[in-house]
C-alpha positions in Angstrom: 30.7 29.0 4.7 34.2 27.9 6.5 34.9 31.2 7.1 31.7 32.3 8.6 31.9 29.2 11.1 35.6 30.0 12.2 34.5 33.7 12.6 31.7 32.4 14.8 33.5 30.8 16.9 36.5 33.4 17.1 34.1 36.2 18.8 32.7 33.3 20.8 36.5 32.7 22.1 37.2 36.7 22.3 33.8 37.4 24.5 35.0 34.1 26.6 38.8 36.0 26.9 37.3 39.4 28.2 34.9 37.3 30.3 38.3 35.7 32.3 39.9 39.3 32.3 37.6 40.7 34.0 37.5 37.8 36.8 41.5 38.0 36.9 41.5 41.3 37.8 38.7 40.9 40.8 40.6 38.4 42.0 43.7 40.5 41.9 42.1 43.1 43.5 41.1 40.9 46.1 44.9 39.4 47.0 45.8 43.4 46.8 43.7 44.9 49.5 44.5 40.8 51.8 46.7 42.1 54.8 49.2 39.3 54.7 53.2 39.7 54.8 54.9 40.2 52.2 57.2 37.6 53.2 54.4 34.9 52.5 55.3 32.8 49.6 52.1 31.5 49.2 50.9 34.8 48.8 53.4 36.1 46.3 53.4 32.4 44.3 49.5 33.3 43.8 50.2 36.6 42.6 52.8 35.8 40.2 50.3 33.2 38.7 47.6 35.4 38.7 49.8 38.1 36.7 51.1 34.9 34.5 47.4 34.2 33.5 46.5 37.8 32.6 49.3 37.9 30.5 48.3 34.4 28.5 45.1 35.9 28.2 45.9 39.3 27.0 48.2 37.6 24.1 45.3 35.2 23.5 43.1 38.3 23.3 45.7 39.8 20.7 45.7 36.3 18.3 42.2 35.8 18.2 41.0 39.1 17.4 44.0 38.9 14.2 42.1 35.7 13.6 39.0 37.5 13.2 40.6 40.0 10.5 42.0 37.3 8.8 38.7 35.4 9.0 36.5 38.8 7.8 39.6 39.2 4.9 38.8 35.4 3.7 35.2 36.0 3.3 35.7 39.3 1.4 38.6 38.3 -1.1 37.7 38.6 -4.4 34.9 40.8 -3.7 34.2 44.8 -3.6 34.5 45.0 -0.1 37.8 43.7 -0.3 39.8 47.4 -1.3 37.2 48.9 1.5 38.6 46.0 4.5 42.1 46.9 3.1 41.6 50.4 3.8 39.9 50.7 7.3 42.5 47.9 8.5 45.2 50.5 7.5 43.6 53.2 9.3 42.6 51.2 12.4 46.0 49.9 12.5 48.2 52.9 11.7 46.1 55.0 14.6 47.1 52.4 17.4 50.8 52.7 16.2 50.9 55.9 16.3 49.2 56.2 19.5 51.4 53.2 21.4 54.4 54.7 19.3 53.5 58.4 21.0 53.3 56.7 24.8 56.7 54.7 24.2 58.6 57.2 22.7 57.2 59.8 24.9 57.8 57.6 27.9 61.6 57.4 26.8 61.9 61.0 26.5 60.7 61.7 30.1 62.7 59.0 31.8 65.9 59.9 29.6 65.0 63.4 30.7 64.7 62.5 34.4 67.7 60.5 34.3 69.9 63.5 32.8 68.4 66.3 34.8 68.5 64.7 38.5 69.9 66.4 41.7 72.6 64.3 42.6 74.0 66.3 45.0 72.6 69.0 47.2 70.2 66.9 49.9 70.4 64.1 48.9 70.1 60.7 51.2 72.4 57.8 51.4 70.2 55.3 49.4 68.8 57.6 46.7 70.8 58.4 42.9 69.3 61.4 43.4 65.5 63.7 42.9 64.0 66.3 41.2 61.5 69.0 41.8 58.9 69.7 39.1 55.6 71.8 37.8 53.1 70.3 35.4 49.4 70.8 35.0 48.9 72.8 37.9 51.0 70.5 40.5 54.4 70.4 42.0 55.6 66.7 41.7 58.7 65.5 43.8 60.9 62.4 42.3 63.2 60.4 44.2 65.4 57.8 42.2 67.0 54.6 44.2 70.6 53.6 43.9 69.0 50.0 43.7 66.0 49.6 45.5 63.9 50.7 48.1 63.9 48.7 51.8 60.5 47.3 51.0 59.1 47.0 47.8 55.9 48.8 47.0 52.6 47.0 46.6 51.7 49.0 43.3 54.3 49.1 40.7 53.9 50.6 37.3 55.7 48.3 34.7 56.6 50.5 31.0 56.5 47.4 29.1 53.3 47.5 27.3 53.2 50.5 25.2 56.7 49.1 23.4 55.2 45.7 22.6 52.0 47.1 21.7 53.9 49.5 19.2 55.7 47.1 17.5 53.0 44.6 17.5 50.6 47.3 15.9 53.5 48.4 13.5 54.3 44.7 12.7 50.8 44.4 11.7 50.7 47.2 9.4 53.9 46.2 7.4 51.9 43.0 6.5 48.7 45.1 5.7 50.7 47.8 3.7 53.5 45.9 2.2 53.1 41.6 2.8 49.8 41.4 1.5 50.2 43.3 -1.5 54.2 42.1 -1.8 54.3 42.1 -5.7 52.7 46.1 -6.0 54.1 47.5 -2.8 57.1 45.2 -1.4 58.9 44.0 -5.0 60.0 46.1 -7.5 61.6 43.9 -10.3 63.6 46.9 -11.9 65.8 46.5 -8.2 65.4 42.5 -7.3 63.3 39.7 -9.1 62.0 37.6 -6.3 58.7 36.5 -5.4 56.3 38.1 -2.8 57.1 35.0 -0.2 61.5 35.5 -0.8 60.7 39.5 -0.3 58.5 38.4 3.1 60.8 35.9 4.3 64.0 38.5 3.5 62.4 41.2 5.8 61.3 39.4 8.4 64.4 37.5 8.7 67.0 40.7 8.5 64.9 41.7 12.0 66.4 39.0 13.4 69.9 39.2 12.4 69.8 42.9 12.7 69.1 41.8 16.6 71.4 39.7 16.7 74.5 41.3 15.6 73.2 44.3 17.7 73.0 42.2 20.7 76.7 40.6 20.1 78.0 44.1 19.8 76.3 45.3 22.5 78.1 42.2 24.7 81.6 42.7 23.2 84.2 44.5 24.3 83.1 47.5 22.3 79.8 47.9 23.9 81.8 49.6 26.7 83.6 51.5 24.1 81.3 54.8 23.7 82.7 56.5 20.3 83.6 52.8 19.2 80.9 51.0 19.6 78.6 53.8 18.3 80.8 53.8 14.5 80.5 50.1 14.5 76.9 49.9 15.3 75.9 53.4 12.6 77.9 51.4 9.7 75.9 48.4 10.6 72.6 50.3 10.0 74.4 51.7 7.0 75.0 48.4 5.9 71.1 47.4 6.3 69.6 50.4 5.0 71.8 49.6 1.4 70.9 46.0 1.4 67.1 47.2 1.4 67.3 49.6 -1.2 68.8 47.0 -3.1 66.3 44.3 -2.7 63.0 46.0 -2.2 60.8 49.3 -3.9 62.4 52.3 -2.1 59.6 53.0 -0.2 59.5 49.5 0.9 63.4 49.9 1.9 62.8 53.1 4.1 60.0 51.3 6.1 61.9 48.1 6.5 64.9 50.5 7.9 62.7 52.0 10.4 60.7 48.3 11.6 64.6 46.9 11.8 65.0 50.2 14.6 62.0 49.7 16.2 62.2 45.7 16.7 66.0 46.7 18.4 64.4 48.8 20.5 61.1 46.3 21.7 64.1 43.3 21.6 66.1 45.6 24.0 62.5 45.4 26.5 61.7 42.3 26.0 65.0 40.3 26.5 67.0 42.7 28.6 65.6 45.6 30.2 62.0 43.7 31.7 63.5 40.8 32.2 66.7 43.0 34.4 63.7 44.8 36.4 62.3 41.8 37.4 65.5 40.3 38.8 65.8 43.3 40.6 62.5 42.9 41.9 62.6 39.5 43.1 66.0 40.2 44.7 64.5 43.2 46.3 61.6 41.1 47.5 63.7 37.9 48.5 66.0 40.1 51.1 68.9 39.2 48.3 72.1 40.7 47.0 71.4 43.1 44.2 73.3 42.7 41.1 73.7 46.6 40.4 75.0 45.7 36.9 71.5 44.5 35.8 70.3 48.2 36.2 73.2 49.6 34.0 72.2 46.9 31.1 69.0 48.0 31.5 69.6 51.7 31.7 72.4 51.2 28.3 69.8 49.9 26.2 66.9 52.0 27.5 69.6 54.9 26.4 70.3 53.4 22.7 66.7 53.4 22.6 66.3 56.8 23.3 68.5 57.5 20.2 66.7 55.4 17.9 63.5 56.9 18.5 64.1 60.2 16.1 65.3 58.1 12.9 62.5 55.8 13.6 59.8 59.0 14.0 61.6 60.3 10.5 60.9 56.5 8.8 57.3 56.8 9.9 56.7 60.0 8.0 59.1 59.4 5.2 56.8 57.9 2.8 55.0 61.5 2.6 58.3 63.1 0.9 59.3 61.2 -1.9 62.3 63.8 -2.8 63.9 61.0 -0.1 63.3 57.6 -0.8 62.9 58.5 -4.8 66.7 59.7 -4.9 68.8 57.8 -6.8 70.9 57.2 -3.6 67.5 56.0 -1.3 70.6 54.9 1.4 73.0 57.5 1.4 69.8 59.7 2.5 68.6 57.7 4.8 72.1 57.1 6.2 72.6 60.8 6.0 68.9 61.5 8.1 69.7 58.6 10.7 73.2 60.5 11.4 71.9 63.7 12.0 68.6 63.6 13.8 70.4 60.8 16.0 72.8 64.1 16.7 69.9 66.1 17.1 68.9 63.5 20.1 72.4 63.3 21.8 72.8 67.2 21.8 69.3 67.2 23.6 70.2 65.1 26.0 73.9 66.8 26.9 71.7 70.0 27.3 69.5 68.3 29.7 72.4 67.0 31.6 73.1 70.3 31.8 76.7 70.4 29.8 77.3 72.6 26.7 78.3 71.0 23.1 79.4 73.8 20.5 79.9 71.3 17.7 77.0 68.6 18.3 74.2 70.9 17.0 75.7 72.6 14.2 77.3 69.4 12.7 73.9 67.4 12.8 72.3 70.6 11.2 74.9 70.6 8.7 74.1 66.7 8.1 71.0 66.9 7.6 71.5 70.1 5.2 73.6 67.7 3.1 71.2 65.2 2.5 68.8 67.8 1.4 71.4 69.3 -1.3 71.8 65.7 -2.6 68.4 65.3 -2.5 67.7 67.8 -5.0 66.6 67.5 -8.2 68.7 68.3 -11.1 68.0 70.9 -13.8 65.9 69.4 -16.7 66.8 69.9 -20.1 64.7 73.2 -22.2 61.4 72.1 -23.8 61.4 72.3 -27.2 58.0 72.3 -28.7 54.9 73.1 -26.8 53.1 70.2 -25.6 49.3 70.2 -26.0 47.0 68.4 -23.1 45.5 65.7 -25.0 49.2 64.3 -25.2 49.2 64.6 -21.7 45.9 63.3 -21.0 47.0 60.1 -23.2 50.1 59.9 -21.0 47.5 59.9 -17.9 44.9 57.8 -19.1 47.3 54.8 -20.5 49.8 55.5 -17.1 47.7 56.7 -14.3 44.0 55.7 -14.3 44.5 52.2 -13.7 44.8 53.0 -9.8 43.9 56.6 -10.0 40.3 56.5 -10.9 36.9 56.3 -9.3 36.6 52.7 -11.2 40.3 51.5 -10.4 41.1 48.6 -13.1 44.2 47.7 -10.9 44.2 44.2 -8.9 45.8 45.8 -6.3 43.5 49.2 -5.8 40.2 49.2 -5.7 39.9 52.2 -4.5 42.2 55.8 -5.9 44.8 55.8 -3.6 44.9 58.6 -1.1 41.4 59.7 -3.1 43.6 61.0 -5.7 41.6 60.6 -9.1 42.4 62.1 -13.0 39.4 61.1 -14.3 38.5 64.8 -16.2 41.3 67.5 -17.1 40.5 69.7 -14.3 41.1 66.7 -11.6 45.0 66.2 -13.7 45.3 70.3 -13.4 44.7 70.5 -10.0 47.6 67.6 -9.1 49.7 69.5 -11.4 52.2 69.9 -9.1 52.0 66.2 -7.0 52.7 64.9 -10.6 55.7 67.0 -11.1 57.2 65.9 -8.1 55.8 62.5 -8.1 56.4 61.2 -11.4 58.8 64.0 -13.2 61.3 64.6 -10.4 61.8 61.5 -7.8 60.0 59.0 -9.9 58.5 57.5 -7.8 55.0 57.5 -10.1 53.8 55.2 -11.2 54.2 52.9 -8.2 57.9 50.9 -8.8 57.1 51.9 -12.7 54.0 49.0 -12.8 52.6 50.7 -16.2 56.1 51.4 -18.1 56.3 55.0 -18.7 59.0 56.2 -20.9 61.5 58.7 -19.5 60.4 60.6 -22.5 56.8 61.0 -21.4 57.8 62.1 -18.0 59.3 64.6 -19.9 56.2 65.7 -22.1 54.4 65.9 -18.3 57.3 68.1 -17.0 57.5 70.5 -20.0 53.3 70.9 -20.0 53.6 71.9 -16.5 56.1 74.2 -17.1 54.5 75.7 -19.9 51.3 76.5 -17.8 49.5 73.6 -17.4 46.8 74.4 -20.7 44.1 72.6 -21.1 44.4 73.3 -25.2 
């Protein structure tokens, strides 16, 4: 009854929220179109409170619809609905990542573009860095980029802020749905580290902080003006992090903790440095003050590290798919071995758009990335000596595998067959013939961090009845 009283009153506080949005932005629309100097304080002291409140309200927005999944989780727990909420928050919540993730990265790739490809030369006036012509959807477009700022500062400016904090937000949100809530299945496996689902929470969340930390001294020390130096340093760092996970979470686990430690760098790097430079600028601009050109290049450096993080990151998000590389027996060296050569991939990319010609940058990222597929491989099994019949498979499957992977799941955890993947009859375990042999013969990774205790020797029953045909006798 609690929770259907605080659910109440949580849409009541979310319709009140959209209510005051939608009378912030008339009245912002209103001091927009008021003919009044820019140099009136008043004026801009309104505006900046009116942005202020938007912003409160927008985050307020954000909390209290989180309060409302938490409330509809509450009332569910315990219940058949429960594996059903589970699911359609995952969806829900992995589409907005990927959709915020897509207008970040892609707005990283365009402005790292624009940066590398401008004209800085032929035409071009005192106060500008430079332009560029360009064709898209029909249209020529015509770009002019300021040394510091224009004379006057435009009336409509176009902040990229959002799509970064709405990404990591979003994907900060699906580590608890995926991994937090369900810490002891998905998070923990006890073969690696014995902790408890709270130590594993409180470990991951807290490495995101020192990650930015150390990252942000580094970027302030002498070495952050040290190109070749400063990249070494920071790569063994991430080295250093990805082995630590691997150690102390499931390997899947580890992989998507590497990837949320990149991506709260890169929304840090917005939030603390390159937003808050943009708005000094701003205000200078608008005050008739000095600029400081240095906050630009801050800005600019971390928007570029940024730009390199965003491949590894892309490759974390689909990792979990390919178990060949979080199931090797080296989950770090792999994902050390990945970050290293699609980060290549990216700085090749960009030379080529600056227009200069690497004959080393490509191949060696190529051959990196090579590398961690060889030691990815799996190694030859051992000959099957007898020929296995299915009913010894079918008791491997049913004592193993049906506890999650069942139309009735018997599993806490799933209530549901994960990823609708069921072996209720012999001709559902045929048909997966070959997931199992990758999933459970060759990485391992099946079942989830070994939950049901199979034996290595009736992983090796499955292999050899695979190999053998995959009977039914």
């Amino acid at each position: 009854m609690g929770a259907v009283i605080l659910l109440s009153l949580l849409f009541i506080i979310l319709i009140m929220l959209i209510v005051m949005t939608y009378y912030l932005r008339s009245v912002k629309l209103q001091q927009d179109n008021m003919e009044v100097p820019t140099e009136n304080s008043q004026t801009e002291k309104s505006k900046e409170n009116v942005l202020s409140s938007q912003t409160f309200i927008y985050t307020a927005i954000v909390l209290t619809s989180v309060g409302i999944i938490v409330s509809f989780y509450m009332m569910v727990r315990g219940t058949i609905w429960e594996g059903h909420l589970m699911e359609w928050l995952n969806i829900v919540v992995r589409l907005m990542h990927i959709t915020f993730g897509i207008a970040w990265i892609g707005a990283s790739f365009y402005f790292v573009f624009l940066e590398n490809a401008l004209n800085r030369t032929s035409g071009v006036r005192e106060e500008l860095a430079g332009n560029l012509w360009a064709v898209h959807g029909g249209g020529f477009y015509y770009l002019e980029k300021y040394k510091v700022a224009p004379q006057a500062i435009p009336k409509h400016l176009h902040w990229f802020k959002y799509e970064a904090y709405f990404t990591w937000l979003s994907g900060f949100c699906l580590l608890f749905v995926v991994y937090y809530f369900n810490a002891s299945a998905l998070l923990i496996d006890k073969n690696i580290l014995d902790i408890t689902p709270l130590q594993g929470v409180g470990i991951g969340i807290g490495s995101f902080v020192v990650c930015w930390i150390l990252y942000d001294i580094l970027c302030k020390s002498a070495l952050g003006k040290k190109g070749i130096w400063f990249t070494l340093t920071g790569f063994l760092i991430a080295v250093g992090f990805a082995y630590f996970y691997s150690h102390v979470f499931s390997a899947r686990a580890a992989y998507i903790h590497f990837g949320a430690m990149l991506g709260s760098i890169m929304v840090a790097n917005v939030f603390f440095v390159i937003i808050p430079s943009q708005k000094a600028m701003v205000k200078a601009a608008r005050d008739g003050n000095p600029l400081n050109p240095q906050l630009g290049k801050n800005a600019g450096l971390r928007s570029l590290h940024n730009n390199y993080f965003t491949l590894p990151v892309l490759f974390v998000m689909i990792s979990n798919h390919f178990p060949s590389t979080f199931g090797n027996e080296y989950p770090w060296l792999i994902l050390a071995l990945i970050t290293l050569g699609t980060a290549g991939v990216k700085h090749y990319l960009n030379l080529k758009e600056k227009g200069q010609l690497s004959v080393w940058v490509m191949p060696v990222s190529i051959v990196i990335l090579l590398a961690a597929a060889f030691i990815s491989a799996p190694e030859k099994p051992g000959a099957c000596k007898s020929e296995v019949s299915f009913a010894e498979v079918n008791a491997i499957v049913q004592q193993r595998c049906v506890s999650c992977h069942s139309s009735k799941p018997t599993d806490e955890v799933y209530t549901a067959a994960p990823n609708g993947v069921m072996y209720d009859t012999p001709d559902e375990i045929v048909k997966k013939k070959d997931m199992i042999m990758q999933r459970v013969v060759v990485t391992k990774t099946m079942p989830q961090n070994n939950k049901t205790n199979i034996t290595q020797k009736e992983r090796d029953l499955m292999r050899c009845w695979i190999e053998q045909g995959a009977s039914l006798k």
